[in-house]
ZARODO-610785 format. One record per residue (C-alpha): x, y, z. Coordinates in steps of 0.05 Angstrom, whole numbers, padded with zeros to 5 digits, always signed. Example, Ala and Ser with C-alpha at 12.3 -4.5 7.8 and 13.67 -1.06 7.14 Angstrom:
# residues 2
+00246-00090+00156
+00273-00021+00143
# end
This chain:
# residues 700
+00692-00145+00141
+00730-00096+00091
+00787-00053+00118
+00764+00020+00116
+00786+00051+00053
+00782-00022+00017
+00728-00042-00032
+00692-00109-00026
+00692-00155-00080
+00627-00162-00090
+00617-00075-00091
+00677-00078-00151
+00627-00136-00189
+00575-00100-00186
+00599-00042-00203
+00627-00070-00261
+00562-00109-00280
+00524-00050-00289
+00582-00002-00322
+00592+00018-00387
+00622-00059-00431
+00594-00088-00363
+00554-00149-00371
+00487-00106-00364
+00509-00066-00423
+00523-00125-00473
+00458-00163-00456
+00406-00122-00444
+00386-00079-00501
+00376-00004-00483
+00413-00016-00421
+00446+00060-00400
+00504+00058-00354
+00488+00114-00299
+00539+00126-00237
+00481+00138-00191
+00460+00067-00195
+00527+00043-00194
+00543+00079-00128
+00483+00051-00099
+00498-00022-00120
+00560-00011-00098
+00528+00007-00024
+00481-00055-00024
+00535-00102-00031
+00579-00078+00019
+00506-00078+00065
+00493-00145+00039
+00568-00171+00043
+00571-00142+00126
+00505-00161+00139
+00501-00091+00154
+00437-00040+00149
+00428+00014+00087
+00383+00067+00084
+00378+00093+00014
+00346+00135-00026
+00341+00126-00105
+00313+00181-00142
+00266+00170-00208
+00308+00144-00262
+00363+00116-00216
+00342+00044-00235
+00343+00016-00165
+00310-00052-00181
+00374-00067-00228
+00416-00042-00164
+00393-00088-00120
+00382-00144-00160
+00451-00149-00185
+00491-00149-00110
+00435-00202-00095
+00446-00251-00156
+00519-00240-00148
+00529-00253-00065
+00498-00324-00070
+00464-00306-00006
+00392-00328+00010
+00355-00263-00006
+00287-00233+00005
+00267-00184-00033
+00199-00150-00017
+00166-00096-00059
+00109-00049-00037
+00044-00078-00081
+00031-00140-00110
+00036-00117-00179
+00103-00089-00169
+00117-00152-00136
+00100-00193-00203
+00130-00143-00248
+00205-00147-00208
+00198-00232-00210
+00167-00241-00283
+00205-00179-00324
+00262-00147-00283
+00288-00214-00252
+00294-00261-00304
+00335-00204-00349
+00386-00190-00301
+00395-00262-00283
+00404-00273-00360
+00451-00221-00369
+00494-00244-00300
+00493-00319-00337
+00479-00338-00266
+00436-00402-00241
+00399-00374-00197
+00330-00408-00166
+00278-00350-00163
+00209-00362-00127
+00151-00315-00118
+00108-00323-00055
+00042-00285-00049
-00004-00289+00018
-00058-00349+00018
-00115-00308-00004
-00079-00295-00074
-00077-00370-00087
-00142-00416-00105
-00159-00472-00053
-00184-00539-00077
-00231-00546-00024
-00265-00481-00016
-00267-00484-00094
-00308-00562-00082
-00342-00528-00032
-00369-00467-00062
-00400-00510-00127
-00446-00542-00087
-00466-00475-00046
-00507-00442-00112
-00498-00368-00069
-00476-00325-00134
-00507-00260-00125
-00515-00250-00205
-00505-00284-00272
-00443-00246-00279
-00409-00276-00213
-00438-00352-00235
-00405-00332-00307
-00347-00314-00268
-00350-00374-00227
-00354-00419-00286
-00281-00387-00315
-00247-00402-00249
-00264-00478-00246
-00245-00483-00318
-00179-00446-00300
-00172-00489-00242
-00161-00549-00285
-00107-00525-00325
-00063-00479-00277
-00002-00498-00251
+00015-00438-00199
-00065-00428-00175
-00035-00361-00170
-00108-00304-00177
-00069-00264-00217
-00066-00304-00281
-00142-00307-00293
-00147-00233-00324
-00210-00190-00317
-00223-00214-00244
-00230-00162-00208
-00192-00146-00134
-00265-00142-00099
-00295-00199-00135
-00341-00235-00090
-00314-00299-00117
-00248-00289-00090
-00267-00303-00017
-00308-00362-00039
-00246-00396-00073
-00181-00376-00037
-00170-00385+00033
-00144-00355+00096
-00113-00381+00166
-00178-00375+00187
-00219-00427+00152
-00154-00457+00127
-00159-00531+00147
-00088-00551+00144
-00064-00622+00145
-00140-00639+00156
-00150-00617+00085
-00157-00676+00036
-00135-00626-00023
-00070-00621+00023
-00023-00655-00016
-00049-00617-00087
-00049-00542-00046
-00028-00483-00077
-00003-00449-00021
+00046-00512+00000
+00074-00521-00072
+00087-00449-00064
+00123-00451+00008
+00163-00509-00017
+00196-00467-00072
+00214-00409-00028
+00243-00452+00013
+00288-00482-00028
+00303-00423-00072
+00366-00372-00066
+00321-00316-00091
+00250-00302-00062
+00199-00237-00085
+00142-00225-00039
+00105-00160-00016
+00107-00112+00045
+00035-00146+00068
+00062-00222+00063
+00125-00202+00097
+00095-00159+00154
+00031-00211+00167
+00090-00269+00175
+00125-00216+00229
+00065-00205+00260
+00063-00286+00276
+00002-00290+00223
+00034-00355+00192
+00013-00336+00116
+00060-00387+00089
+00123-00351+00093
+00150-00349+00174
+00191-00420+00151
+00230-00385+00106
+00245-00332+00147
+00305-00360+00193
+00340-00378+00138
+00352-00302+00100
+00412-00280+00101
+00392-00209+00066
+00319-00177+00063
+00317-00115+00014
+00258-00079+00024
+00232-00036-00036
+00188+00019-00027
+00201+00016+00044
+00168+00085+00059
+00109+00047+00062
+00127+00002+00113
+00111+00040+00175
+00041+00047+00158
+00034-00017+00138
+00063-00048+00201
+00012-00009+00240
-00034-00055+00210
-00001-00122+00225
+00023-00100+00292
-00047-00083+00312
-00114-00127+00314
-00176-00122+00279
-00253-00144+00262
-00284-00132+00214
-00351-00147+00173
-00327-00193+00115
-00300-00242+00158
-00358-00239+00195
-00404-00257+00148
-00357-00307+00105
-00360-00348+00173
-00423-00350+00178
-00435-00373+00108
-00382-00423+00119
-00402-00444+00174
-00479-00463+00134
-00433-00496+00080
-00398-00537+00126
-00453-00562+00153
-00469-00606+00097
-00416-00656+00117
-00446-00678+00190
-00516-00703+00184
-00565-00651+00224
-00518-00606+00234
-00551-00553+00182
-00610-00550+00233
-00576-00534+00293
-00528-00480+00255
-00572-00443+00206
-00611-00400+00247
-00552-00367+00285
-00506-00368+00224
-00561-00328+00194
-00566-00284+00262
-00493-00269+00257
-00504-00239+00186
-00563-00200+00206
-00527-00175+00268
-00464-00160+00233
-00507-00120+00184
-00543-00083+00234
-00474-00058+00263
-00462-00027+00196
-00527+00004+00198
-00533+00034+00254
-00458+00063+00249
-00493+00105+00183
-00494+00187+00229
-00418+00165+00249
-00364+00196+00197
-00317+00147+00161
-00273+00139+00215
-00270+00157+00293
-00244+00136+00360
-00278+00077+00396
-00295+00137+00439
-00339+00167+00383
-00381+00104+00365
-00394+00089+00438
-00436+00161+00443
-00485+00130+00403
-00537+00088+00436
-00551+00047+00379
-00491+00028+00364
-00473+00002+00432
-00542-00040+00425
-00517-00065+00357
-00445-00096+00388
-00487-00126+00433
-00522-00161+00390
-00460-00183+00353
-00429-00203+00411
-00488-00241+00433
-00496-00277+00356
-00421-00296+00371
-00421-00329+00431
-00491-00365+00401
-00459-00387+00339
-00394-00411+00385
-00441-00446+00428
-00476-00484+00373
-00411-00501+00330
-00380-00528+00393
-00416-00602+00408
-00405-00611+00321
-00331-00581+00323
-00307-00653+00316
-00355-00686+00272
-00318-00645+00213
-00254-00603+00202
-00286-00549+00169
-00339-00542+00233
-00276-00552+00277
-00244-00481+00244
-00316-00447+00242
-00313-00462+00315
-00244-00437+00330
-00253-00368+00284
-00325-00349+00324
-00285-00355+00387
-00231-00308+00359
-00276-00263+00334
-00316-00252+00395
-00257-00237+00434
-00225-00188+00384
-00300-00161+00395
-00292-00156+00472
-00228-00131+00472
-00246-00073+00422
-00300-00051+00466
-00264-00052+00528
-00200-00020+00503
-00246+00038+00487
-00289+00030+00552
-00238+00076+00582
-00224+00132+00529
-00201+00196+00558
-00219+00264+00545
-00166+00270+00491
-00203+00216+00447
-00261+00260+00445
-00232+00332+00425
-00192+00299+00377
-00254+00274+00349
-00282+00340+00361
-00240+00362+00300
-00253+00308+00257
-00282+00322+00187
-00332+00268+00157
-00338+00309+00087
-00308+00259+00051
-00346+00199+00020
-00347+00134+00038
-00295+00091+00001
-00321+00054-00053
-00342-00018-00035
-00279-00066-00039
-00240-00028-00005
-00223-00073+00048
-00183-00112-00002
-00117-00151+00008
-00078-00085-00025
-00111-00031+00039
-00116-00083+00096
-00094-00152+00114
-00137-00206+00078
-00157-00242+00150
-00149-00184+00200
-00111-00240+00244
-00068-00222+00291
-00029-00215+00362
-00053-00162+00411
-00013-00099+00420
+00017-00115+00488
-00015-00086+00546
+00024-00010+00564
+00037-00003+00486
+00011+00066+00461
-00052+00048+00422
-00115+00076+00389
-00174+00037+00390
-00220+00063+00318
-00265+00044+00272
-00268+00059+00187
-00335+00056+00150
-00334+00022+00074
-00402+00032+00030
-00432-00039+00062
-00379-00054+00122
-00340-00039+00180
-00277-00039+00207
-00262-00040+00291
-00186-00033+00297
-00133-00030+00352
-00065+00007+00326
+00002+00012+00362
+00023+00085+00355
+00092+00056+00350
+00116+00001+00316
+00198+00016+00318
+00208-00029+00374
+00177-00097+00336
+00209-00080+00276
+00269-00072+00306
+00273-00133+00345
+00255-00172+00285
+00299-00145+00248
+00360-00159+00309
+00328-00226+00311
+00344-00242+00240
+00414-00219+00247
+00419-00213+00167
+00433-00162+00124
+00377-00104+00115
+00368-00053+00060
+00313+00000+00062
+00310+00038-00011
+00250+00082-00046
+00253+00145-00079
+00218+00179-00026
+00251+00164+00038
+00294+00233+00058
+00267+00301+00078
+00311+00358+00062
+00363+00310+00046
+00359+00271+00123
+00335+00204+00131
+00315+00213+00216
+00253+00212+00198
+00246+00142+00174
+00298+00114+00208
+00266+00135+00278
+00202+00102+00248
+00232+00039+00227
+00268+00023+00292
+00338+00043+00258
+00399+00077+00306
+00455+00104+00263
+00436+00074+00201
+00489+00075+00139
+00447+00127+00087
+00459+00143+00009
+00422+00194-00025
+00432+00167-00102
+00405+00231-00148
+00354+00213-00208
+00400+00214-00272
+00347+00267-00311
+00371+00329-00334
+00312+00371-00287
+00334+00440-00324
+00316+00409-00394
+00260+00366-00381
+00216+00398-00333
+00188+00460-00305
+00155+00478-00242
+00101+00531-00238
+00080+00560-00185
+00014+00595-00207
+00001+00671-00167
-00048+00701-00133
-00083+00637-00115
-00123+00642-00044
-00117+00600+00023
-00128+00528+00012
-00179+00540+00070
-00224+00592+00014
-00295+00570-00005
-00274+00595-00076
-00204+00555-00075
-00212+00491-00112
-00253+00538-00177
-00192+00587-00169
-00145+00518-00179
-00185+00505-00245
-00175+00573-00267
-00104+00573-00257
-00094+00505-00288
-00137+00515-00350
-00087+00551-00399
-00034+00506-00375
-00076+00446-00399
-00095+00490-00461
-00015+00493-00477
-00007+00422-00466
-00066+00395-00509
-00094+00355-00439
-00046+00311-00420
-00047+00316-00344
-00055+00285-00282
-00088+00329-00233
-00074+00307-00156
-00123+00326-00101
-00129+00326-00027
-00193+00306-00020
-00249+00270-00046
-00295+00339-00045
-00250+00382-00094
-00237+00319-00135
-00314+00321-00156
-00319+00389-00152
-00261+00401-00198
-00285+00344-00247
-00357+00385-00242
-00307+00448-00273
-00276+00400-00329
-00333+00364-00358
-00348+00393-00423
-00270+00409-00427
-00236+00392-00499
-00199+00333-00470
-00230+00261-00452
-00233+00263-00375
-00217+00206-00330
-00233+00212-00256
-00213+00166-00203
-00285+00126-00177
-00315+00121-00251
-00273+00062-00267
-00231+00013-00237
-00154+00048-00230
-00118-00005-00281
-00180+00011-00333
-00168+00080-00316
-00096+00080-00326
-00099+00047-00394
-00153+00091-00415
-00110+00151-00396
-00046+00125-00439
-00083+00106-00496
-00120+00174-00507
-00059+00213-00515
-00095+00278-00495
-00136+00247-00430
-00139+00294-00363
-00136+00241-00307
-00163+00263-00233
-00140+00232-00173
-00137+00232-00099
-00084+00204-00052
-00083+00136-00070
-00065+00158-00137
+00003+00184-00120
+00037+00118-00125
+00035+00071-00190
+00014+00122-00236
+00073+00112-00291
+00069+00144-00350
+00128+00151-00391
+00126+00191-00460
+00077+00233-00490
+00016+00217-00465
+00032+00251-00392
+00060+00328-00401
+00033+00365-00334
+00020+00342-00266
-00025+00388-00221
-00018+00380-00141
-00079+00424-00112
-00054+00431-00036
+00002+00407+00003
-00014+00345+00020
-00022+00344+00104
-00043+00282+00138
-00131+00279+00138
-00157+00306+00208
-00209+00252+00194
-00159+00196+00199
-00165+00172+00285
-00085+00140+00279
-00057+00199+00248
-00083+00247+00311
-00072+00198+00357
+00008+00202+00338
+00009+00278+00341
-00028+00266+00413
+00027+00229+00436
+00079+00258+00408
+00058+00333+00441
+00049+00293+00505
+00122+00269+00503
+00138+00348+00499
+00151+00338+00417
+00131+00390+00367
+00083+00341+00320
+00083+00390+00268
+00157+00387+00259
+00157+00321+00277
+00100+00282+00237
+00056+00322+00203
+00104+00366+00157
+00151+00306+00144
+00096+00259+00124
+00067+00318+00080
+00141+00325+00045
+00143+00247+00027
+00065+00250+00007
+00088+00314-00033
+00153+00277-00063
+00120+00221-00095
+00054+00254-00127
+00113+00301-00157
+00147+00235-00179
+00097+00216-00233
+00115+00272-00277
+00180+00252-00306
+00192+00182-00315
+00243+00169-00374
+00310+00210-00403
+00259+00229-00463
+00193+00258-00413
+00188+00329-00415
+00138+00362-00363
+00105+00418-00323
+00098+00408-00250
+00039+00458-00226
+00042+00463-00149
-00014+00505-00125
-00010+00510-00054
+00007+00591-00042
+00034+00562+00029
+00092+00543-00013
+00116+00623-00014
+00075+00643+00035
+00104+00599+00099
+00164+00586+00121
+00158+00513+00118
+00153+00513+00046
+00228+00523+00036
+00223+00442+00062
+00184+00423+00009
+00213+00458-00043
+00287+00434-00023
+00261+00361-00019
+00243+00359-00088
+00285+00355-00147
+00321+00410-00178
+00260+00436-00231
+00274+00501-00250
+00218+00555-00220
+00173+00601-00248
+00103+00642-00238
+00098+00673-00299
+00042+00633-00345
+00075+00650-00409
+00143+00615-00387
+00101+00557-00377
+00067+00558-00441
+00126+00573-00467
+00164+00512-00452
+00099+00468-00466
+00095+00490-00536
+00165+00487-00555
+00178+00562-00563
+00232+00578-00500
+00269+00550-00460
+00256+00533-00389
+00244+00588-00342
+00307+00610-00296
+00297+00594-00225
+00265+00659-00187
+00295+00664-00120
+00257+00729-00088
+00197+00682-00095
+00223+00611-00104
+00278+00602-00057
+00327+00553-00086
# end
């Protein structure tokens, strides 16, 4: 450790790597020296350097990927560095990595590891050619491009063959899971993907994977990553406001319908390799199907998502686990005298037993619900639609749903979400500070926690409570834009409640000669699913091409946006993250309401449940700081380079109208305010200068 007052060696290098004549500067062209960044480099190598613990947040513009990377290359520890999506995830390791390793002149060995279901199996790939179960020409055209692929790639990594889309049926006939993964057994073993892959994070300094690989490995999933784990000496965690929600997940347990049916299918497939073994399994592999589809069905007069409490009022529904359970235990009891006749029958064996106790349990955790469970269902709202189908992919749920049981006495909700042709029957700790923090004391290395959305009103307690963190060392390093030049917030007037019939039309209204001064050029952010059609209902016809979230896959989306140069692109929640678009084409971002958690959502209730039971104030306490961070990054898309100049258009008249909109506005960054239209047109057009902050209406 450093004497207080000293600086660490490795804080002064990089420092100096990423000053002005620093090595940064002389390699990598357009490279801008900015002390924000440096301060915070300077903080992850003393973190990394004392093994210590960082909280930090980077604001847009700070370059945090080039401040962590550089402490990281330069310790010559064994670091993990885990980013928030998998496209972030191959961005950092194929762009951002190899330019600061270039400019360091350092040998550094760099691996990326992705979860098994992102790489293509040998086996399931043999398997799946002699199957013939392609729902269309399309998929068997598909099909045809991944065993041509398959001969020529060296990684197997999914992401190289372009076009394929994340809810491809293909991509659970090819890939595998710990499920159905047959190990040593497997005769491709020695050629597998996901071993090759294993074998170079192990051996290399420098390892990239995602929030979903790194949590399912925690959570004693075994995706091909827990052997590297002992040996880290520093994890940096990117976009780590994610990571409570996303432990949730991995701390929990869950069923749900793909991997009911793919076992089933497999389990047909399988059968092929033990003589006689198709007549004894296909009738209750088809049962299983049918049963698992009948669950679906008769879950249709449930909303998206309620308590195990909810689903259990209906009678048919109870008949319809019943069933399932029963097609289970039949399937289980017919796999079992072939389990040894072939490996593949020996997993198909194991997974129905797994599944039909993650069944049991799910029904008896709920067998007991309380009268709580059913009010706060009482207030749940089903208006939104059901998400489109694909939306249990590996980027909104773990690709197997395995894992360990939230220990008995844990606070839990027991729920179930609704896709267009599945189900999901989950089990969620309300709390997952405790694992994460034992994990973390467990791998007695260095941890850093940094996104540009971590800190309400300038604090960090809220995050650090929810990541398991006491007394945390925290930086707040400020985004390097000049907010009085560049950008402009408008508060539009005389806008109703959010709760008015009239509210979303009055939105339109407001926005429209804002969108008329910026020639299109937006990004319009809504709360729910209903105003996000009823708003594009207002727009079609509108001068500008229109792009709404549903109508196209988001990358197609996204590219369509850019390349229009006048496009208005409409968006829900899931759009307030990854939306990056620098320069012209993006001039105005629109936020409808203040984003508060969905009273549809079981989890979310559940937490405020618990915390008013423990005598806490869950508005203070959850749902206003959850709605600040939700707030902080849709406003985050607006300026994204030292050249963007914007309009931020909050809408939300709770802003001026509540007290707790002083929080929100004081947890942005500093845009200048203004209500008055012409200010805003004003500094669209060119013809004034940004409006002066107004503080009888927009306290500062």
């Amino acid at each position: 450790m450093v004497e207080s007052g000293d600086v660490h060696p490795l804080a002064a290098a990089s420092r100096a790597a990423l000053s002005e004549g620093g090595e940064l500067a002389r390699n990598i062209a357009a490279f801008a020296a900015r002390p924000a960044q440096q301060d915070l480099a300077a903080a992850i190598a003393e973190t990394l350097a004392g093994r210590g613990v960082l909280m930090a947040e980077a604001g847009t513009g700070t370059g945090k990927t080039f401040a962590y990377l550089v402490p990281a290359i330069l310790s010559g520890r064994k670091t993990i560095i885990s980013t928030g999506t998998r496209a972030l995830q191959d961005q950092l390791y194929h762009r951002d990595l190899p330019r600061v390793r270039d400019a360091l002149g350092r040998g550094l060995k760099a691996a990326l590891l992705k979860g098994r279901a992102n790489y293509l199996c040998h086996y399931r790939l043999e398997q799946a050619k002699g199957s013939g179960r392609f729902a269309s020409r399309e998929v068997a055209a598909q099909f045809q491009r991944v065993v041509a692929w398959a001969g020529r790639t060296r990684m197997g990594d999914m992401a190289e063959l372009e076009g394929l889309p994340d809810d491809s049926p293909l991509l659970p006939m090819v890939t595998s899971t710990v499920d159905n993964c047959l190990g040593s057994d497997c005769p491709f073993h020695s050629e597998c993907f996901v071993v090759h892959a294993r074998q170079r994070a192990q051996s290399a300094d420098l390892v990239v994977v995602n929030h979903h690989l790194l949590l399912a490995d925690l959570a004693l999933r075994q995706e091909g990553f827990a052997e590297i784990l002992p040996g880290a000496e520093a994890f940096v965690i990117d976009e780590a406001h994610q990571l409570p929600e996303l432990a949730a997940q991995f701390f929990g347990e869950a069923l749900s319908a793909r991997p009911l049916v793919e076992l089933a299918r497999d389990a047909v497939t399988e059968s092929r390799e033990s003589p006689g073994a198709l007549a004894v399994l296909q009738a209750p592999a088809q049962e299983l199907e049918q049963a698992t589809r009948a669950v679906r069905a008769a879950m249709d007069d449930l909303p998206v998502r309620g308590t195990r409490a909810r689903a259990a009022g209906l009678p048919q529904v109870e008949e319809a686990l019943d069933r399932l359970a029963a097609a289970l235990e039949s399937l289980h009891a017919a796999l079992l005298p072939l389990r040894e006749t072939a490996p593949g029958l020996d997993g198909c064996t194991a997974r129905a037993r797994d599944f039909a106790n993650r069944l049991k349990r799910w029904r008896e955790e709920g067998a007991g619900a309380d009268e709580a469970d059913e009010a706060m269902d009482a207030t749940q709202d089903a208006a939104d639609p059901v998400p489109a189908a694909g939306a249990e992919g590996p980027e909104t749920a773990p690709a197997d749903d395995r894992g360990p049981l939230v220990e008995d006495g844990d606070p839990a909700v027991t729920w179930y979400e609704l896709t267009a042709r599945g189900f999901r029957l989950s089990r969620t700790p309300l709390d997952v500070a405790g694992p994460l923090a034992r994990h973390r004391a467990r791998s007695q290395a260095a941890w850093v926690f940094t996104s540009a959305t971590l800190a309400i009103g300038g604090r960090f307690e809220h995050f650090a409570i929810k990541l398991g963190l006491s007394k945390p060392r925290t930086l707040l390093a400020p985004s390097p834009f000049d907010w009085p030049r560049q950008a402009l917030c408008y508060l539009p007037p005389r806008l109703p409640e959010p709760s008015s019939p009239d509210y979303t039309a009055s939105v339109v209204r407001a926005v429209w000669p804002v969108l008329q001064a910026s020639g299109g050029r937006a990004f319009l952010l809504f709360a729910s699913h209903r105003a996000l059609r009823e708003a594009a209902g207002l727009l079609r016809g509108a001068p500008w091409p229109l792009f709404v979230q549903g109508e196209a896959p988001r990358p197609v989306l996204l590219e369509r946006f850019r390349a229009s140069g006048s496009g208005v692109l409409l968006g829900t929640a899931s759009f307030r993250e990854g939306v990056d678009v620098p320069g012209d084409a993006l001039g105005v971002v629109v936020i409808d309401k203040l984003p508060f958690g969905a009273p549809d959502d079981p989890v979310f209730e559940a937490r405020l449940d618990a915390i008013r039971r423990e005598g806490g104030n869950p508005f203070r306490d959850e749902q206003l700081p959850q709605a600040v961070i939700a707030l902080k990054q849709g406003a985050g898309r607006l300026i994204r380079t030292e050249g963007d100049r914007g309009v931020l258009v909050l809408c939300d008249p709770r802003l001026t109208g509540r007290s707790y909109g002083r929080v929100f506005l004081d947890s942005l960054p500093p845009l200048p305010r203004t209500r008055d239209p012409a200010r805003v047109e004003a500094f669209l057009t060119g013809t004034g200068a940004p409006a002066e902050p107004d503080a009888r209406v927009c306290p500062s």
